[in-house]
N, C-alpha and C positions, 0 to 999 in steps of 0.2 A: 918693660912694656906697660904703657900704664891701661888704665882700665876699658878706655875709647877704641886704642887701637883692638884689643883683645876682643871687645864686641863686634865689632866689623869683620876683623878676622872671623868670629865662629859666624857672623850672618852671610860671610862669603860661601863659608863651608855647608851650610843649611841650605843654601838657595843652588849650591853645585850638586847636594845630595835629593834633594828634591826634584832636581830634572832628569837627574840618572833616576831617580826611580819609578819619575813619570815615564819616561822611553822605554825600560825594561817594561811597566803596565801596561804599555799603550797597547800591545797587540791582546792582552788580557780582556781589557777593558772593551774592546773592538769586539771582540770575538763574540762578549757578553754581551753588548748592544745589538752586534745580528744576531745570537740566539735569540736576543727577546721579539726582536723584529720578525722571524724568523719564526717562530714558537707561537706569537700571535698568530702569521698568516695559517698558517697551521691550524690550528685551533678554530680559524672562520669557516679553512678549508672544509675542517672536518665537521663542524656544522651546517654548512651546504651539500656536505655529502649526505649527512644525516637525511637531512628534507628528501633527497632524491628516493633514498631508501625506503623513505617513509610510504611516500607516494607509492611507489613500488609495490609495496608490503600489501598495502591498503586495496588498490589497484587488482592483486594479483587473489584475494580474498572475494573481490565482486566474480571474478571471472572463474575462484575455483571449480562450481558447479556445471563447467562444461570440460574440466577435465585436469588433470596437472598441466598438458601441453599447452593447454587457453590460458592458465595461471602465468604460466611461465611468460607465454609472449604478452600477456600484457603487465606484467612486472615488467620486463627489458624495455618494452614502449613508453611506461608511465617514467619510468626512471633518465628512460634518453631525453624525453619533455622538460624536467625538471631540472637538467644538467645547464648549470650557469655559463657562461664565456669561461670566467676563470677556472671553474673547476674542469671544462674540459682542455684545458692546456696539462690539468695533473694524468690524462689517461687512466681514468675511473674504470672499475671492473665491475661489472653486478653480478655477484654468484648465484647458482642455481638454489630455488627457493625449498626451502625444506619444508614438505607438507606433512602434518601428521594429525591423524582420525583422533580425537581423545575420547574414549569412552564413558559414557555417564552414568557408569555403574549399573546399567539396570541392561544391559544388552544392546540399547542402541548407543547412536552416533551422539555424544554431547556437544563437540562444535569442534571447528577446524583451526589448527593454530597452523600459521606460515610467518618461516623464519625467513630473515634474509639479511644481508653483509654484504657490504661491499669496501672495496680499497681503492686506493688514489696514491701516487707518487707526487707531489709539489715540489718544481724545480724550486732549489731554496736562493736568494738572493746575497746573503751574505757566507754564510756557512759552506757554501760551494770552495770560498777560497783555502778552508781547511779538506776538502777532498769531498764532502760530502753534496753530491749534486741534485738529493731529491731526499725529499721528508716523507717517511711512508704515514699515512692517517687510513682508518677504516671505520665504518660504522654498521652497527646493528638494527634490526628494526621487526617487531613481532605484530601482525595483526590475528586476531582472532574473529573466525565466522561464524556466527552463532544457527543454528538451523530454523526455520520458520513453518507455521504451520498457516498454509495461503488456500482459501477459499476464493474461485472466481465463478461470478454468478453472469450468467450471459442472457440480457436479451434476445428471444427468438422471435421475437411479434413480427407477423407481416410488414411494417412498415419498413423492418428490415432487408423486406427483399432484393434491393438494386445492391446497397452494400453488403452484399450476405458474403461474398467472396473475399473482402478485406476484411469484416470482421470475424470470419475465421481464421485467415492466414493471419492478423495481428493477435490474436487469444492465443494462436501456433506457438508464435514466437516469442509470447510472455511467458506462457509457462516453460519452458525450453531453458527459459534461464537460471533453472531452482534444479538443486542436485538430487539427481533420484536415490542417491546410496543417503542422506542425511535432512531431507527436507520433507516436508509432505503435501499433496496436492490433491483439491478434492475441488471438480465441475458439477457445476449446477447451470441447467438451463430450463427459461420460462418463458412463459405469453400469460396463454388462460390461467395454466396451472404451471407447475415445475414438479421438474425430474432431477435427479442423482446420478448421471451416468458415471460419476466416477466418484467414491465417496471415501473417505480417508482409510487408509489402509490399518494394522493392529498397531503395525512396529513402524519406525523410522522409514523414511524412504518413499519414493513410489514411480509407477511405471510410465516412462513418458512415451514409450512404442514398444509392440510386438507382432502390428499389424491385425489384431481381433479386439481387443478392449483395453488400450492404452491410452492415458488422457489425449496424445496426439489423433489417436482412432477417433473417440469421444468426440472430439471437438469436427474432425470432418464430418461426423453424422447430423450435425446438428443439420434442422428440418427449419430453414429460416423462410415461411413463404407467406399465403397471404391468409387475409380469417382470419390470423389471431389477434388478440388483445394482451394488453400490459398489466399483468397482476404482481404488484411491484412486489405487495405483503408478503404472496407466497413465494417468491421466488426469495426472497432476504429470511425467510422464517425455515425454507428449507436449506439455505448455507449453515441460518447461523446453528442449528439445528445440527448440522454438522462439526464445527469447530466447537463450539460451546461441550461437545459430549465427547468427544478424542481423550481414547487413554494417553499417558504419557506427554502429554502437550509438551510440545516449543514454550520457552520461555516468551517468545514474539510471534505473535497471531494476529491473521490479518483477514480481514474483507474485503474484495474489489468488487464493485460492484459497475454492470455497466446495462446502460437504457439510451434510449434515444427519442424516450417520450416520457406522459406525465402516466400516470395509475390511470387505468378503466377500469379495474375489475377487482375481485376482494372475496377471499374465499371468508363463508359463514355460514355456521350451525344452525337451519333451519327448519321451520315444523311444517313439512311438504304435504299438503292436504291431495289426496284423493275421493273419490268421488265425489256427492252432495246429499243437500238436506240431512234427514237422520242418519242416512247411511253413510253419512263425509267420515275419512278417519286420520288422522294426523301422524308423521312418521317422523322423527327425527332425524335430520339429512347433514353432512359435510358436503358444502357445493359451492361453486364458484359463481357470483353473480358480476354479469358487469353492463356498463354503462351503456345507452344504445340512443345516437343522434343526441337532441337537445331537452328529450323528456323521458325516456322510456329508458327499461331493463329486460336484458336478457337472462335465464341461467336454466339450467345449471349445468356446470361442468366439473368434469373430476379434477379433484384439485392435486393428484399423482400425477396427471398427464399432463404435457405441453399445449394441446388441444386436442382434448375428447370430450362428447358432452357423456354427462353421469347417466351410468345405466342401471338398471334393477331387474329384477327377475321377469317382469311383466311387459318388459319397454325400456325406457328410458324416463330422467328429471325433466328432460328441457320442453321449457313451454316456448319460447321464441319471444315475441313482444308483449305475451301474456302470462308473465311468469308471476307479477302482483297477485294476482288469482287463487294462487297457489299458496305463497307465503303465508304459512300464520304466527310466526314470531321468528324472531333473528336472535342471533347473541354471535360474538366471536367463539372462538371453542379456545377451552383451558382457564374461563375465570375460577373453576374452582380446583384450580392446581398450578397456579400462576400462569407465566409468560408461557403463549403457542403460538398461537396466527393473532397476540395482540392483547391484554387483559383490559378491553372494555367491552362495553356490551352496545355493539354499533346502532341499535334502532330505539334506546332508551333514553330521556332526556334528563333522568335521574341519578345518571349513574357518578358514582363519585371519584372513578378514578380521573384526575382532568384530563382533558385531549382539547387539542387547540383549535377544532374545527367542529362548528356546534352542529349536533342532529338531532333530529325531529322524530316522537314518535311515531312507531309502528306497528298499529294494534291488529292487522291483518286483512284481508281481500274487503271484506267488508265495510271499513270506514277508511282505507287511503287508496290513493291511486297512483300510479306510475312516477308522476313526481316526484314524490316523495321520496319513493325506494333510488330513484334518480341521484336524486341533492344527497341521501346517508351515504349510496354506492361511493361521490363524487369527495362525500369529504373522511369517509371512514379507511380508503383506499390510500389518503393519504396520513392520516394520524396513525395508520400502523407501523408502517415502515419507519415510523421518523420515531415513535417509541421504542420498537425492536433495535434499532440502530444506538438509541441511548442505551437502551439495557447492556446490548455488545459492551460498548464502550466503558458502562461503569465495569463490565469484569474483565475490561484491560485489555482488549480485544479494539486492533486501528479501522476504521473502518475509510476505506476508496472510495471514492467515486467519478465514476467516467461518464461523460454524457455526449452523445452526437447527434448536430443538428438543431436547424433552426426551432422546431416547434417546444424545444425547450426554450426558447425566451421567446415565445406567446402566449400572451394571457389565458386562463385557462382554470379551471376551479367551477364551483357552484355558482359563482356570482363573481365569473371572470377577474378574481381577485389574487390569481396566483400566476406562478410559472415553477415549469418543472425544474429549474434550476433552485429553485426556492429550495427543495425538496429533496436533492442531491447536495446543497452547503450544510442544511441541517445535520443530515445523515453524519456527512464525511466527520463534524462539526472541526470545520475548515476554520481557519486564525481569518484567510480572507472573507471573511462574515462581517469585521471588524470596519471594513473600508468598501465592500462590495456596493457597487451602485449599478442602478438599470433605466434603460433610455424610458424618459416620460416619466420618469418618479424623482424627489427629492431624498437628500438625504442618504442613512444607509440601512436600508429597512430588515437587515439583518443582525445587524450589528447583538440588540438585546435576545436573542436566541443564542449568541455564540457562550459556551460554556467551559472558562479554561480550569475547572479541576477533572473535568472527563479527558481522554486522550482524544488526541487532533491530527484527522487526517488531511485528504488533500483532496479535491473537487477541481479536475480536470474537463474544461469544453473543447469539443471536437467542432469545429463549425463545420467542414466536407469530413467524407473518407481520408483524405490525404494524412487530416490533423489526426488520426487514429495513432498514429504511429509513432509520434511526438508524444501522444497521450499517454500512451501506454510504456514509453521510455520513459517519461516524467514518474507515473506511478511506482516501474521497477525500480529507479536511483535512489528514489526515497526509503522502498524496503528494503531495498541492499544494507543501504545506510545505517539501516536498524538494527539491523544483525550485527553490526561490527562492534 
């Protein structure tokens, strides 16, 4: 045999061994092709399980604070939302979410971890034809709920009184939504002055009803009727007054704050003159002054009370539209121990802490008149709040703001150069500062006030009652958010 034939011979033998080997692989080879086909689908599967989980986990974290059962149904809800076409062909399980308290070492609650898992069968496409007809896959998913330390400061001013009905039952049902065994909640309500009807408790927790002084009791008592006025300063300086001094703090502390009008009024250390001539004699007073029609000032009022005017052993402070009379010097109280109701000295034109709204001195009954005390009430009422709200802010404290109703976008100021919205993005110091515009002005006249190395809340307008509701679900989602 010479050399030709013997090659063809073995290339016969090579090309007969090669097919026998491909037929004996081919079911090898098949089988590996749907595993990988098969193994992929798998593998997306179970990363869309994931997400449902996720959701789930997350979901089940907002709504622990009204119980494991509310946990529970809105995990099973958030998770059936999130379920694809395909993944509900695999028949997904969602297991019951495992809640557990973790302790922060010091006795209370330090946040809430919720586990959850779930499984899925995926009918397999390939691999069915070796016997196996579904690919088990399952996914994990942990959120953590951190505890919040939430101050809500409520307008009680008369103007309130037609909505006094939804703005309590909406104030009901915000706080309602923070867990009394690991969060804290502390009511403040104001007009002339502000009150603490519920002020932060020692330890973790607090009581949302018992029927005698539970923040749900608290919040019915509020007295929303007519006569009063909007003293924005104390009502924000008695919150923050609050949170700022909490043993034990939240890692995440919040302010909401809510008005449905601009500042009239402004509590200030004043030198309350009695009687005249030689026998005049000057008494240092805490009182509430505020604004009255388009020139004049009323005061004084106790700056404890919602609306009481200030009393003394003899009578009472209040003068009515002749309170200038009285006045012989102003100051905020606390410049010589820092930040209280405000560290400027509201009737001084010297004074060097800057505040953004200029005032005129006040040298007493003698050389000014109503005016005056007018324009300082109108612009000192606003530089405090909008300071105390930065101070918050720089020690990391979010600060809310809610607003209802038209007369917050009406000019309004000493020399109708404001609106109470102005006054409520400051505070919040809202990102929408950045683009915020208003009918009849150019441009965005907020823009250089917004300050992004302080924290940034959220400035919510209510235009009716209705939008309270919206408002105050926007405000919640956010601090939920925060906590996780």
């Amino acid at each position: 045999m010479d050399m030709t034939q013997k090659f063809h011979r073995n290339t016969k033998e090579s090309q007969g061994l090669a097919v026998l080997l491909t037929v004996i692989a081919l079911p090898f080879l098949l089988i590996m092709a749907g595993l990988a086909i098969d193994s992929g689908r798998a593998y997306s599967m179970q990363a869309k399980l994931f997400s449902a989980v996720d959701a789930a986990a997350i979901a089940a974290a907002r709504a622990v604070a009204q119980g494991e059962t509310a946990a529970e149904d809105a995990a099973q809800k958030y998770f059936d939302v999130n379920l694809s076409e395909a993944l509900k062909t695999a028949s997904p399980i969602l297991g019951t979410p495992v809640i557990t308290q973790v302790d922060d070492g010091s006795g209370g609650t330090g946040y809430i971890s919720i586990s959850l898992s779930a499984t899925a069968n995926m009918p397999t496409a390939f691999i069915g034809l070796l016997g196996f007809d579904t690919w088990a896959v399952g996914a994990q998913a942990e959120a953590i709920r951190r505890p919040v330390d939430i101050v809500l400061i409520v307008d009680n001013s008369g103007s309130l009184s037609d909505e006094a009905d939804t703005v309590i039952a909406r104030s009901k049902s915000f706080v309602s939504n923070f867990s009394e065994s690991f969060d804290r909640v502390s009511i403040v309500k104001y007009a002339n002055g502000a009150e603490v009807p519920v002020p932060f408790s020692d330890s973790r927790g607090f009581t949302l009803t018992n029927g005698s002084n539970g923040v749900i009791d608290e919040i019915d008592n509020f007295d929303i009727s007519s006569g009063q006025y909007t003293n924005t300063a104390e009502g924000f300086y008695k919150g923050y007054s609050q949170i700022s001094n909490v043993d034990t703090p939240a890692d995440l502390q919040v302010i909401v704050f809510f008005t449905d009008g601009t500042p009239t009024a402004m509590t200030a250390e004043v030198g309350y003159r009695t009687g005249s001539g030689s026998s005049a004699t000057d008494e240092l007073v805490e009182g509430v002054l505020r604004i009255s029609g388009g020139s004049g000032a009323h005061g004084l009022w106790d700056p404890d009370k919602v609306y009481a005017q200030l009393d003394n052993s003899d009578g009472d402070y209040y003068e009515g539209g002749n309170i200038e009379s009285k006045i012989t010097m102003t100051s905020t109280l606390g410049n010589s121990t820092g930040l209280n109701h405000g560290n400027v000295n509201l009737f001084e034109v010297d004074e060097v802490t800057p505040v953004k709204r200029s005032l005129t001195n006040f040298d007493g009954p003698s050389d000014d008149n109503s005016s005056i005390l007018w324009g300082n009430i109108q612009q000192a009422s606003r530089n405090l709040p909008e300071q105390m709200a930065s101070t918050a802010r720089s020690n990391n404290i979010f600060v809310f703001t809610l607003g209802l109703g038209d007369a917050l976008q009406e000019e309004s100021g000493k020399d109708d150069d404001e609106r109470g919205e102005y006054l409520l993005y400051r505070m919040a110091n809202d990102p929408a500062m950045l683009t915020a515009t208003f009918p009849g002005e150019s441009g965005t006249p907020l823009a250089a006030d917004f300050d992004p190395d302080q924290k940034q809340g959220v400035y919510c307008f209510a235009e009716t009652e209705d939008d309270l509701g919206p408002c105050f679900d926007k405000m919640l989602e956010v601090i939920i958010r925060l906590t996780l």
